[in-house]
C-alpha positions as CSV (number, residue, x, y, z in Angstrom):
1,X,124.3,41.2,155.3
2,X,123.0,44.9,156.2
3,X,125.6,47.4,155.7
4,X,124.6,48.4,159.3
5,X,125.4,45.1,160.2
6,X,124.1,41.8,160.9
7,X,120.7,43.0,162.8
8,X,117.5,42.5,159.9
9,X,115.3,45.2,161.6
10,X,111.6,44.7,160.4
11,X,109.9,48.1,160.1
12,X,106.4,47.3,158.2
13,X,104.0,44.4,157.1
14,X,102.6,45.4,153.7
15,X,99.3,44.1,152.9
16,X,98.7,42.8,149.2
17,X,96.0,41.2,147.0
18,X,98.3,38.1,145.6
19,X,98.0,34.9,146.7
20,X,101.7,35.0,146.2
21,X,103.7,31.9,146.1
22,X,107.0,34.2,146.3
23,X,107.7,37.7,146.2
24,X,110.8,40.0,144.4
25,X,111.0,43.8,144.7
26,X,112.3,45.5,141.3
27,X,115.9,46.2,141.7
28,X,115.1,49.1,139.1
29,X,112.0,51.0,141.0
30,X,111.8,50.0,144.4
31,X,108.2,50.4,144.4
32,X,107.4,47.7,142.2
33,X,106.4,44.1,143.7
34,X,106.8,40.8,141.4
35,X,104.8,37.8,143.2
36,X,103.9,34.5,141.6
37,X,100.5,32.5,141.6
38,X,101.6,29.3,141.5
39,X,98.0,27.7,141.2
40,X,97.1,30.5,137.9
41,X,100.8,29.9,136.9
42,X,101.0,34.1,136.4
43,X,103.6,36.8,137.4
44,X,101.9,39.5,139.4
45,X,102.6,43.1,139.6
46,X,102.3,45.3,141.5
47,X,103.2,48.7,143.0
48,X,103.3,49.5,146.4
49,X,103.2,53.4,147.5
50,X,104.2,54.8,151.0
51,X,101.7,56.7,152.7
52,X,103.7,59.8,152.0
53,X,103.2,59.3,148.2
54,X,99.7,58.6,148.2
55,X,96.6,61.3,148.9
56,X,95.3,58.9,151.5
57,X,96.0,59.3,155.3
58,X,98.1,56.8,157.0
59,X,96.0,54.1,159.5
């Protein structure tokens, strides 16, 4: 559970390129995203910036 407690609060949908079978976010960088093609039997990955950290303008 949350350390705030047993609430999940979801905050943001984050659009991605993978077909993506699963998904894992590094434990080591949180901005890196693992996701699986099942059907091209391949690890995908990926890194996901907030819009704070890229030049572009939030939508």
């Amino acid at each position: 559970m949350p350390e705030a407690g047993p609430t999940l609060n979801w905050i943001a949908t984050i659009p991605i390129t993978a077909p993506g079978q699963s998904f894992a976010w590094d434990p080591r960088d949180r901005q890196v995203l693992y996701t699986l093609s099942k059907q091209g039997r391949e690890v995908i990955v990926g890194r996901v910036e907030s819009a704070s950290d890229s030049n572009e303008k939030p939508r």
